[in-house]
N, C-alpha and C positions, 0 to 999 in steps of 0.2 A: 504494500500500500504506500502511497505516493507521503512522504514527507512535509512538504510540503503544504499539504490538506490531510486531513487524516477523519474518516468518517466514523467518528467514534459513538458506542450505543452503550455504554457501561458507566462512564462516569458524571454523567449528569443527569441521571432517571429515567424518568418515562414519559411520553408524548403526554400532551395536557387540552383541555379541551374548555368549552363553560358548559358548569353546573344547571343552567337553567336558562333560557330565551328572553328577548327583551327587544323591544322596537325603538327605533329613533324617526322624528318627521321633522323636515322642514324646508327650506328651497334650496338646488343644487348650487354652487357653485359659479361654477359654467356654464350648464342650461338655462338655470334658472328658472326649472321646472320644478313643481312640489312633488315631493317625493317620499315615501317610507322605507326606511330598512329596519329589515328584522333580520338580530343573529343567533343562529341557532347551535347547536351542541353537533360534533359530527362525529364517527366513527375514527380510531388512528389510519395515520398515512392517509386520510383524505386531504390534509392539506389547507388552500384559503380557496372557496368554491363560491362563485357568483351567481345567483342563479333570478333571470328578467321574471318574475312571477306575473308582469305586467302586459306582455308577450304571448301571442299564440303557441302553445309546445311550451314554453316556460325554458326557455335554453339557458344553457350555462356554460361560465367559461372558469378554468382554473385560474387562479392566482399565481403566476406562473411566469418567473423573466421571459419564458421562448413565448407570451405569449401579449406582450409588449408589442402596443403598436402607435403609440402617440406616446410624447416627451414632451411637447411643446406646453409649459406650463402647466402642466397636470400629464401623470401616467394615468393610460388609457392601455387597459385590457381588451384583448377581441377573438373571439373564435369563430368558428364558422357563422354563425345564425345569429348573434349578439356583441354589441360593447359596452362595456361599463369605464365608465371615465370617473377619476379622481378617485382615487381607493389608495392615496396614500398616508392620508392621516389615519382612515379607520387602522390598516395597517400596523402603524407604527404602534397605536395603545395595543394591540393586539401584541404583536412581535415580545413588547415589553412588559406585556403580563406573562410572558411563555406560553401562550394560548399557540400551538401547532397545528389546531383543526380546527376547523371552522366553517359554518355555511352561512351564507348572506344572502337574503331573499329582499331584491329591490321593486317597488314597483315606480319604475322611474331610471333614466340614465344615470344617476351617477349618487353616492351616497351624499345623502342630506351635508350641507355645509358649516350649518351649528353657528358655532363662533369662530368659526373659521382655526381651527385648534382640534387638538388631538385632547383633548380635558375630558368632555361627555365623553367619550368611548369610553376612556381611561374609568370612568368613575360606574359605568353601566358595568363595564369587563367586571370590575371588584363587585358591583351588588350583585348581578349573578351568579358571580362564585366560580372555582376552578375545580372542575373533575380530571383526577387524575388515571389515566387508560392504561393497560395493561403491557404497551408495545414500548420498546425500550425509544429514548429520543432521537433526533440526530442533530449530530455538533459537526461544522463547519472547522475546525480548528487550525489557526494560522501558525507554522512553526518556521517558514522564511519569510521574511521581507518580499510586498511586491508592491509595485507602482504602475499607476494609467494616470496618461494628459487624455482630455476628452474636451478639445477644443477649448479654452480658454477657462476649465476644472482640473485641479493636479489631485491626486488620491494616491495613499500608500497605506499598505496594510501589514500590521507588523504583529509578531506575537503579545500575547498578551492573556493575560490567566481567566482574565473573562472577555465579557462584549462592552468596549466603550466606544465611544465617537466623538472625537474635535472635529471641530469645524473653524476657517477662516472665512472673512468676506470683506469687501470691501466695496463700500458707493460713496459718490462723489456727493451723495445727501447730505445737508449738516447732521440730521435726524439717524444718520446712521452710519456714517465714518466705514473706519477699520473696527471689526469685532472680531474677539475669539470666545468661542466656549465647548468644555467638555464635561459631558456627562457616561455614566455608567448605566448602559440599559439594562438595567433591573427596576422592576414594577414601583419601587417608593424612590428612587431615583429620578424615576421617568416624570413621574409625576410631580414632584417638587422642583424639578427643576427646569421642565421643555414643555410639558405635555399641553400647556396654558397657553404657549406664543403663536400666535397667530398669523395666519398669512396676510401680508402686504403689497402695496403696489401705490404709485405715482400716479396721482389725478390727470395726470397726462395720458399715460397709459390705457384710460379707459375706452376714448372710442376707437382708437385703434384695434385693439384684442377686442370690444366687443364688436366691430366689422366685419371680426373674422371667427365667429362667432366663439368667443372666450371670455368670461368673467361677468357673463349677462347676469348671473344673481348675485355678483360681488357688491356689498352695501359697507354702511359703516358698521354694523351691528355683524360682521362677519370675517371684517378685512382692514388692516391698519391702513388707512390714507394717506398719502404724504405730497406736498406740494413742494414746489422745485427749495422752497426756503426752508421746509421739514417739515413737522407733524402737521394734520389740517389743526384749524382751529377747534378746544373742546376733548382732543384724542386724549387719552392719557395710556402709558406703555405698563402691562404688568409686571414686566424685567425691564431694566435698564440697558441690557442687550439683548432685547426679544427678538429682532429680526434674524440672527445668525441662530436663537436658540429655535425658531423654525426650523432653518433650513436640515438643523439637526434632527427634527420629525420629518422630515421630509428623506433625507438623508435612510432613518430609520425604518422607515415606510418603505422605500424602493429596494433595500436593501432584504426587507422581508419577503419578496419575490424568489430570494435564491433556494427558498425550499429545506433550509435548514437554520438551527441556531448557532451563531458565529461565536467562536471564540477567536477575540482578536483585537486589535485597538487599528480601528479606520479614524485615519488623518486628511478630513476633507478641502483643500483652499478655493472655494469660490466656488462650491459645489453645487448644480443643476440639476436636475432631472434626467437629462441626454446624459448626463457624467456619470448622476448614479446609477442609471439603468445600463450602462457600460461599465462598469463596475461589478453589480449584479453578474450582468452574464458571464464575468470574467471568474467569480468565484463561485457560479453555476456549473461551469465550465469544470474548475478544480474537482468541486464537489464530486462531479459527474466522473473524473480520471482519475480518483481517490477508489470507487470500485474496481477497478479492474488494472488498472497501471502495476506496475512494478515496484520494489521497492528502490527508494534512492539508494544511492553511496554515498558513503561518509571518506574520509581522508585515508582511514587504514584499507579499505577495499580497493580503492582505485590503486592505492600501491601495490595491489597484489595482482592488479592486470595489468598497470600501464610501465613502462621503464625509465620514463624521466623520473628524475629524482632533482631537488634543489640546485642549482637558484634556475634549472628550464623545467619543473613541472608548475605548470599553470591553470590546471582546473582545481580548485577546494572543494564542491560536491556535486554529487549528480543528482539531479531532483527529480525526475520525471524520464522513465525508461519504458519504451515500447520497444520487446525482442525481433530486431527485423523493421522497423521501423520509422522510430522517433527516439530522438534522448536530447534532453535538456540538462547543460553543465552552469554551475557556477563558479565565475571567477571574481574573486572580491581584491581591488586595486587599492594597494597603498602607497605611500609617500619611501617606506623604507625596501621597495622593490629594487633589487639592485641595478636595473638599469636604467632608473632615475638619476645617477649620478653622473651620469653621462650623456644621456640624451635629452640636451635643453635642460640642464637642471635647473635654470632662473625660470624657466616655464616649462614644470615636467608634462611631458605630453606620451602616452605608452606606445612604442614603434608601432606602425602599422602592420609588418611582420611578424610581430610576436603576438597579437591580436588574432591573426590569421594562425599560429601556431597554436595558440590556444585553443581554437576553434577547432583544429584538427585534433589534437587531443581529446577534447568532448566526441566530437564524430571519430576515433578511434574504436572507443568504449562500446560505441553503439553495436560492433561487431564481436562485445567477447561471448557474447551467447549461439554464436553460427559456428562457434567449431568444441569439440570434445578438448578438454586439457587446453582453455584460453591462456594460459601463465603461461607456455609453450611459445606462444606465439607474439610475431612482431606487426604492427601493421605500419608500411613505408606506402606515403602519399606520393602519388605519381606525374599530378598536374593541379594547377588552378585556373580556373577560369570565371569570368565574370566575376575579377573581386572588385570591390569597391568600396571607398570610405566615406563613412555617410556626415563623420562628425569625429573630435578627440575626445580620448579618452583618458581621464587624469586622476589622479588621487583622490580616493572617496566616492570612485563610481563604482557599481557592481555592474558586472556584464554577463548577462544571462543571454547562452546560446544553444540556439534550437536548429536540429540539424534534423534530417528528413532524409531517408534512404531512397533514391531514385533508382537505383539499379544492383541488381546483386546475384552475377553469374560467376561461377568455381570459387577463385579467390579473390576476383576484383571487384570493388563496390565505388558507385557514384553514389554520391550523396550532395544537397546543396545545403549549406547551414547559413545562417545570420546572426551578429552578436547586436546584442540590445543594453543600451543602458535607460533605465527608467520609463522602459516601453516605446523609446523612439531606435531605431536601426543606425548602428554605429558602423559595421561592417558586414559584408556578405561574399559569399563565394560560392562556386559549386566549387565539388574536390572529385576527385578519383584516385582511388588506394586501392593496394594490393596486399592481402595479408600473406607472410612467410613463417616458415621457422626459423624460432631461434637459434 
């Protein structure tokens, strides 16, 4: 099982579900249509299930990252026959009570908008109570470092012994500057300290988005107002940084798509919808090659297939191994690499060469499962072609490379790999090797 993500069902209990049913009313959103939902109690491994009760057939759609089909200011779910738009605040109170299963019966596009906060969920979720189900949970758990740029939103998810979320933001509002805030998503956490903040927007803003048909039920009594000089006249803010403490419901909401609970600490700066929802599928993604992957290597394993040894071996761990395939290395760059001392050392920059050497190393590995007695054997790279450098790579970056087997007849193998630092393409290459004995 992949290191990296580890699908664990032992150390945090059992799936959780509500004790009892409860309805909410009142106008969406974005349609601006009146609407009810009622959440119901649901069987384990159902999941978040939307179900139009409003609808001929009554269709429904999961809760589901794959099944994302609108970001633009509100996530919008949609399956064949139905969509349900704005499901990320119920989410979020959900997510942070531990509630794993759930049915949602709307009659109406999108759930009720309240006060524009994730608080009435939060405080419905607690009166009906939590039933605990029989089926063990599932935990997301982050034990490397990983990062996504998602258009002007930066994200990194790092270990962390439970689930928290920082958030940065910044607008040129006076009413709302630069903010940071982090909390720990657990259920009296959530609630004392996000679950109240409510979503915002620029008086300016409105006939635009409602042109394009967005924010038609957005009022004051649901949506913090703000004019080009800050708050309207009358508003008053329940935190003193409520807008960033939003975006961290919002944040928490989109992230409860990925179908599991995270263990992890997500560091969002200027986080969106588009960002999170790229986010999500990224650690959906994980979740998903945490079944069936391989397990990594650690430093003493790859010593025992590969033959560089100090100051030329360059990979520190394998994270993600498909036998025949796929394999994902990590190389973590520091200042005390010894051929910083010589190449620009007033501006260390790491050879392009040794980058592409590194790369081969990772795509070495990929082949010690294609022959009996791998320790035996050498693998000597034959050619490069199509490398290219996309950006440098300096002290304090990590370079995760993903290399992909194109071809694999007797003992020669193509393969094309790219090294990545913080999710942007640093270098790439196809290769072709031949393995020998030693």
């Amino acid at each position: 099982m992949n290191r990296q993500q580890r699908l664990e069902t032992h150390e945090v209990g059992r799936q959780r579900t509500l004790a009892g049913s409860f309805s909410l009313e009142g106008q969406g959103l974005h349609t601006g249509e009146p609407v009810r939902a009622t959440l119901l109690p649901a069987e384990a491994d159902t999941g978040y299930v939307f179900r139009r009760v409003d609808l001929e057939g009554k269709p429904q759609v999961a809760g589901d990252v794959d099944n994302v089909t609108g970001v633009e200011w509100e996530t919008v779910i949609s399956g064949d026959q139905v969509a349900v738009r704005t499901v990320e605040h119920l989410l979020a109170a959900a997510a942070a009570a531990g509630v794993d299963n759930l049915r949602v019966e709307l009659e109406g596009p999108e759930p009720p908008a309240l006060d524009g906060s994730a608080a009435r969920w939060s405080e419905a979720i607690r009166e009906a109570g939590i039933k605990v189900l029989e089926a063990d949970a599932h935990v997301l758990s982050i034990e490397e470092p990983l990062s996504l740029v998602s258009g002007e939103s930066r994200y990194a998810v790092v270990p962390y012994p439970c689930y928290r979320v920082s958030a940065d933001i910044e607008f040129e509002n006076p009413a709302i500057g630069r903010q940071f805030a982090s909390v720990e998503v657990s259920e009296p956490s959530f609630v004392s300290e996000v679950a109240a903040a409510r979503t915002f927007g620029l008086e300016s803003w409105r006939e635009p988005l409602q042109s394009r048909g967005l924010a038609l039920g957005s009022s004051r009594e649901n949506t913090i107002v703000l004019t080009g000089e800050g708050l309207l006249e009358g508003t008053e803010l329940r935190y003193p940084d409520e807008f960033v403490r939003h975006k961290i419901v919002d944040v928490i909401g989109d992230l409860a798509l990925v179908g599991a609970r995270i263990r992890g600490h997500v560091l969002a700066e200027r986080p969106g919808h588009r960002g999170n929802i790229d986010l999500a599928r990224r650690l959906k993604a994980l979740l998903e090659q945490g079944k069936d992957r391989g397990p990594a290597l650690g430093i003493e394993q790859i010593l025992e297939y590969i033959p560089h040894r100090y100051p030329f071996l360059l990979v520190d761990r394998i994270l993600e191994f498909e036998a025949g395939r796929r394999i994902v290395g990590l190389k973590n760059v520091t200042i005390n690499e010894p051929f910083f001392q010589g190449h620009f050392p007033e501006h260390p920059i790491m050879p392009g060469v040794l980058i592409v050497e590194a790369m081969a190393q990772v795509g070495g590995l990929l082949l010690m499962n294609e022959f009996d007695n791998p320790q035996d054997k050498v693998v000597y790279f034959m050619s490069l072609d199509d490398v290219k450098f996309r950006r440098p790579v300096v002290p304090g970056d990590q370079l995760i490379f993903e290399l992909e087997m194109l071809q694999f007849r007797g003992r020669v193998c193509k393969m094309r790999g790219v090294g990545l630092v913080d999710g942007s393409p640093a270098a790439e290459a196809t290769m072709l090797a031949r393995v020998v004995d030693r």
